[in-house]
C-alpha positions in Angstrom: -30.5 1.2 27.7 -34.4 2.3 28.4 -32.6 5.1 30.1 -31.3 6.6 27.3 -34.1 5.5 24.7 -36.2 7.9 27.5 -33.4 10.5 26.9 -34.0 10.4 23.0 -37.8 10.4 23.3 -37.3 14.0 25.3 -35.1 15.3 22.8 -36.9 14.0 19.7 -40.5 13.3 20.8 -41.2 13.1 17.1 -39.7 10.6 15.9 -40.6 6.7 15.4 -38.6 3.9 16.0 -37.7 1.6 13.0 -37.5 -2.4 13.9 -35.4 -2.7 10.7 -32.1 -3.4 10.9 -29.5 -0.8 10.4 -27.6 -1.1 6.6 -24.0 -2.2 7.3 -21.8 0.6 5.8 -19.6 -2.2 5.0 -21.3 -4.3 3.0 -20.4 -3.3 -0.6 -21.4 -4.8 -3.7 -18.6 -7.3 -4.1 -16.3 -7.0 -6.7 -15.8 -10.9 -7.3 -13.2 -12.6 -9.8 -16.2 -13.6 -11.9 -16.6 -10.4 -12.5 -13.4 -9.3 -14.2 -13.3 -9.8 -18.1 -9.9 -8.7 -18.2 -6.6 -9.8 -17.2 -4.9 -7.6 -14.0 -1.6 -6.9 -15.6 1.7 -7.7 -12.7 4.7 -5.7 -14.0 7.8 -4.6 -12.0 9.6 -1.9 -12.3 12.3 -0.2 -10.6 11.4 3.6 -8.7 14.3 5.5 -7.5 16.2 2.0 -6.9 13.8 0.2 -5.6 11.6 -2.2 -6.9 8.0 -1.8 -7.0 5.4 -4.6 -8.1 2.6 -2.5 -10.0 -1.2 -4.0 -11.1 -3.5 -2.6 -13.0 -6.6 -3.2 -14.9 -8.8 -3.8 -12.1 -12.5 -3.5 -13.1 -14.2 -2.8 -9.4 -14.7 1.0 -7.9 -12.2 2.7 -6.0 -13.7 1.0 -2.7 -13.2 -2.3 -3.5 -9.6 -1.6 -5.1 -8.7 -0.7 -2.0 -9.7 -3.2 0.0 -8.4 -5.6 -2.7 -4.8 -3.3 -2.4 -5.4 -4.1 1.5 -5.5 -7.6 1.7 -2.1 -7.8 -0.8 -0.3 -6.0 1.5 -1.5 -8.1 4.4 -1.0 -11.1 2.9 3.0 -10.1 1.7 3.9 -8.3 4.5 4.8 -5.4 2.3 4.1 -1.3 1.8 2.1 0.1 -1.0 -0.7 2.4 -1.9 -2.9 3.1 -4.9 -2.8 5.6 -7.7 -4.4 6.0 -10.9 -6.3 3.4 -9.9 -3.4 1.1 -10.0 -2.5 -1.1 -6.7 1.6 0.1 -6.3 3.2 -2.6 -3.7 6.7 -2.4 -2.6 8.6 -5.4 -3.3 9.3 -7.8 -6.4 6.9 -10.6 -5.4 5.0 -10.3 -8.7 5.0 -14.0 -9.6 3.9 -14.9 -6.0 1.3 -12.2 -5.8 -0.2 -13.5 -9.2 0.0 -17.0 -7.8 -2.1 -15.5 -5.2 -4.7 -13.7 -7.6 -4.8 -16.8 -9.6 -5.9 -18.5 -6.9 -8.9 -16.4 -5.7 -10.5 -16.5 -9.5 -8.4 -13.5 -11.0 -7.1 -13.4 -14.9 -3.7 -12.3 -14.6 -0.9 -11.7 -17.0 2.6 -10.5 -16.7 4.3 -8.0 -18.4 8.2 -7.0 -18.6 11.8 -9.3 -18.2 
């Protein structure tokens, strides 16, 4: 590793070393169920035959939507994507899935038959 630290010095003999840590591009300001004052609304609906479970109304950035819209398809074994900031999932679990969100802190209400 010195070997390559000696590399960098040649290249960059201006530059100083930082002993802070490097930032974790990961770490995001959590989007936590405490933090949603409204309900996520679970509705089904049928597109081109098929049904689709769709929820909206979640208050985080696109960032953590995603990784929110990630773990539901994990956790369901099922397809889906986002758009118009709405999580889109392919399969009528909707009263399991809001089982699930109750469960991690999340207001939910469903709408539709």
């Amino acid at each position: 590793m010195s070997d390559l630290r000696d590399q960098l010095k040649n290249l960059f003999p201006d530059h100083q070393e930082s002993n802070e840590p490097a930032a974790n591009p990961r770490e995001r300001n959590a989007h936590s169920a405490n933090d949603q004052n409204l309900p996520l609304i679970c509705r089904y609906e049928k597109r081109k035959g098929k049904g689709t479970t769709i929820i909206e109304g979640f208050e985080g950035d696109a960032g953590q939507l995603k990784d929110l819209a990630k773990v539901l398809k994990q956790k369901f074994s099922v397809g889906g994507g986002i758009k118009d900031h709405c999580i889109i999932l392919q399969s009528n679990a909707r009263d399991q899935i809001m089982a699930f969100l109750k469960t991690q802190g999340y207001p939910t209400k469903r709408v539709g038959g």
